[in-house]
C-alpha positions in Angstrom: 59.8 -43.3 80.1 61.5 -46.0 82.7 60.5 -45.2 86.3 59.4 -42.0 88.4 61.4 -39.8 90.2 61.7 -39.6 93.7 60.2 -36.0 94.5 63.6 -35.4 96.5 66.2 -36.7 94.2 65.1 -34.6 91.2 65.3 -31.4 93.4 68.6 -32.2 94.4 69.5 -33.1 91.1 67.9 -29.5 90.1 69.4 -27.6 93.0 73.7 -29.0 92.3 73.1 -28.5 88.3 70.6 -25.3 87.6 73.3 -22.7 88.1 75.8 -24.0 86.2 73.4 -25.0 83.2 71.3 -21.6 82.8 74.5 -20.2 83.1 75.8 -22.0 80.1 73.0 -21.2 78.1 72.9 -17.6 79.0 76.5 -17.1 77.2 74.9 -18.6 74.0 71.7 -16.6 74.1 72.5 -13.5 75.7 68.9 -12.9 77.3 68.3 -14.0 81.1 64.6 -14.8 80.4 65.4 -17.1 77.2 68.0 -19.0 79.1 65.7 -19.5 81.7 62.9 -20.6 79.3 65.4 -22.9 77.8 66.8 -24.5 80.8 63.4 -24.9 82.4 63.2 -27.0 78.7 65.8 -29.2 79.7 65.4 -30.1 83.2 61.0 -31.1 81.9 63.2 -33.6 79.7 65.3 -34.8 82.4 62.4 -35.2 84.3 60.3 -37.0 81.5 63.2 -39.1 80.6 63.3 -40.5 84.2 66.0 -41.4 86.7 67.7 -44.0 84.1 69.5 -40.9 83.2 71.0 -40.7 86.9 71.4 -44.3 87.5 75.2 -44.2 85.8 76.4 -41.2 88.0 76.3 -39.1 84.6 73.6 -37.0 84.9 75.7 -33.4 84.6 77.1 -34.9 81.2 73.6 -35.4 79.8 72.3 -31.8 81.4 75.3 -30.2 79.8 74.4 -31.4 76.3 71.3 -31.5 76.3 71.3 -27.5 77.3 74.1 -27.3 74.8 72.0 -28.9 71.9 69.1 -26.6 73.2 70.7 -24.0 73.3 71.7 -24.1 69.6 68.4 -25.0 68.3 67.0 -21.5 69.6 69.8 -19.3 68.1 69.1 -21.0 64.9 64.9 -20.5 65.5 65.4 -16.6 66.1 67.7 -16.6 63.4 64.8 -18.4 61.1 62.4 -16.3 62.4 64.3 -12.6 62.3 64.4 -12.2 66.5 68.0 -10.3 66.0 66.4 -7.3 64.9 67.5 -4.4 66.3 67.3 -3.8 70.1 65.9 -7.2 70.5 69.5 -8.8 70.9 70.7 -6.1 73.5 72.4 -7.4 76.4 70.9 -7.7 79.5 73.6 -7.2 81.9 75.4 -4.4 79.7 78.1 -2.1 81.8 76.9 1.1 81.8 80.8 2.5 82.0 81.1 1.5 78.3 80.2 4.1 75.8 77.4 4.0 73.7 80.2 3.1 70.7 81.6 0.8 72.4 78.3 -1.4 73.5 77.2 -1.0 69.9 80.9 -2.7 68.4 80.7 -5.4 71.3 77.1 -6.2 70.5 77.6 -6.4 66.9 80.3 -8.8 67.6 78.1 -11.1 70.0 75.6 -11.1 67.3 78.2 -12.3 64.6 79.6 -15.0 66.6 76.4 -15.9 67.8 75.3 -16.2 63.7 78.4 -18.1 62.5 77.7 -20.4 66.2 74.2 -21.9 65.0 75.7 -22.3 61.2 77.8 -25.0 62.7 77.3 -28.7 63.0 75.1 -29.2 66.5 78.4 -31.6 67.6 80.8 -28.4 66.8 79.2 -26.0 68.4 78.5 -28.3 71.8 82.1 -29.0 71.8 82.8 -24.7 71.8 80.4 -24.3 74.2 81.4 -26.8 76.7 85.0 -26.1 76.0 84.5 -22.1 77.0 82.5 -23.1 79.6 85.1 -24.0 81.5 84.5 -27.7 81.6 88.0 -30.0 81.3 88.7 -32.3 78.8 87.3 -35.1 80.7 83.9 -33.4 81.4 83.4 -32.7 77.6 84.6 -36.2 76.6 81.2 -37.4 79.6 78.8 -34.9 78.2 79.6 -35.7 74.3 79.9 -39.3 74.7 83.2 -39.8 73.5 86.9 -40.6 74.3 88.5 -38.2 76.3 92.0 -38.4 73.5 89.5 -37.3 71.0 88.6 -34.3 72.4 91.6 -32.2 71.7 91.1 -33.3 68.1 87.4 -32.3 68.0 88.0 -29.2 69.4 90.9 -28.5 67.3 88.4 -29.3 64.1 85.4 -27.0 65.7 87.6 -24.5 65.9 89.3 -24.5 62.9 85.7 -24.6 61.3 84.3 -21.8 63.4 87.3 -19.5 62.5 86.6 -20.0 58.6 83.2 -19.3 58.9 83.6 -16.3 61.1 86.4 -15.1 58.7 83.5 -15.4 55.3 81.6 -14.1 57.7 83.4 -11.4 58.2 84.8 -10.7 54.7 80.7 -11.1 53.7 80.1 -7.9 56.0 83.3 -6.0 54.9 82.3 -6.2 50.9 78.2 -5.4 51.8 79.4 -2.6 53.3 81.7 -1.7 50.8 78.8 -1.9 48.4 76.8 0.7 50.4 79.6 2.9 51.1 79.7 3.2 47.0 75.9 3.3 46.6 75.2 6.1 48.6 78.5 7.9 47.2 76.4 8.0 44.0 
């Protein structure tokens, strides 16, 4: 750890950054009281890291991937340890106008791209993130440490990747229930 925080400048730090980065996380793990957990996570590293991390002006790019990388570690733990069971992965803020049908098509859908999301390369899936965020080009170039003419590219590749893994995904869940479909026909 290199130096202490000034008691003031970490709060501010907290107070500009916390919406935006619970908010982030929230879209990859669907449950208000996980992204909280999780950005509470990332701000104890900030604040263990120390206020090197501010010292260069970039301390939004480090927040955003760090709450990215987070993020993607704890889809891939509930995956490991079976937390998408049924009615666990409900939404929290679910519009009750929908129909029942409806809900149950849209939630399935989260869950798939939330499943294909953590099978990803950590880099990959912090590039989606930040990119349907909303952050520009130049924002994801701070936060991922790279050239900003390179992200296009990366994005491009992420993309690419995610869409063929979504597509065996799907295809995967087409021919299992195919397969049950012709079992119970029996």
């Amino acid at each position: 750890m290199t130096g202490r925080w000034v008691e003031a400048e970490f709060e501010a730090i907290f107070r500009e950054h916390y919406g935006r980065i619970v908010r982030v996380i929230r879209r990859v793990l669907q449950r208000d009281s996980e992204a909280e957990e999780v950005c509470a996570e990332v701000f104890l590293r900030l604040y263990r890291t120390g206020p090197s991390v501010a010292a260069d002006g970039l301390v939004g790019a480090w927040l955003y991937r760090t709450a990215t990388r987070a993020s993607i570690d704890a889809l891939r733990a509930n995956r490991r340890r079976g937390a998408e069971s049924e009615g666990e992965g409900a939404l929290e803020n679910e519009d009750p106008s929908e129909g029942p049908l409806t809900l149950l098509l849209r939630q399935e859908r989260i869950a798939e791209v939330r499943d294909v999301l953590a099978k990803l390369k950590v880099d990959k899936g912090q590039l989606l993130l930040l990119h349907h965020s909303g952050l520009t080009y130049q924002e994801i170039a701070q936060a991922m440490q790279v050239n900003v003419h390179s992200v296009g590219t990366k994005l491009a590749r992420a993309e690419a990747e995610f869409s063929a893994l979504y597509e065996r995904h799907r295809r995967r869940q087409r021919k299992t229930q195919q397969l049950q479909t012709a079992k119970e026909g029996q």
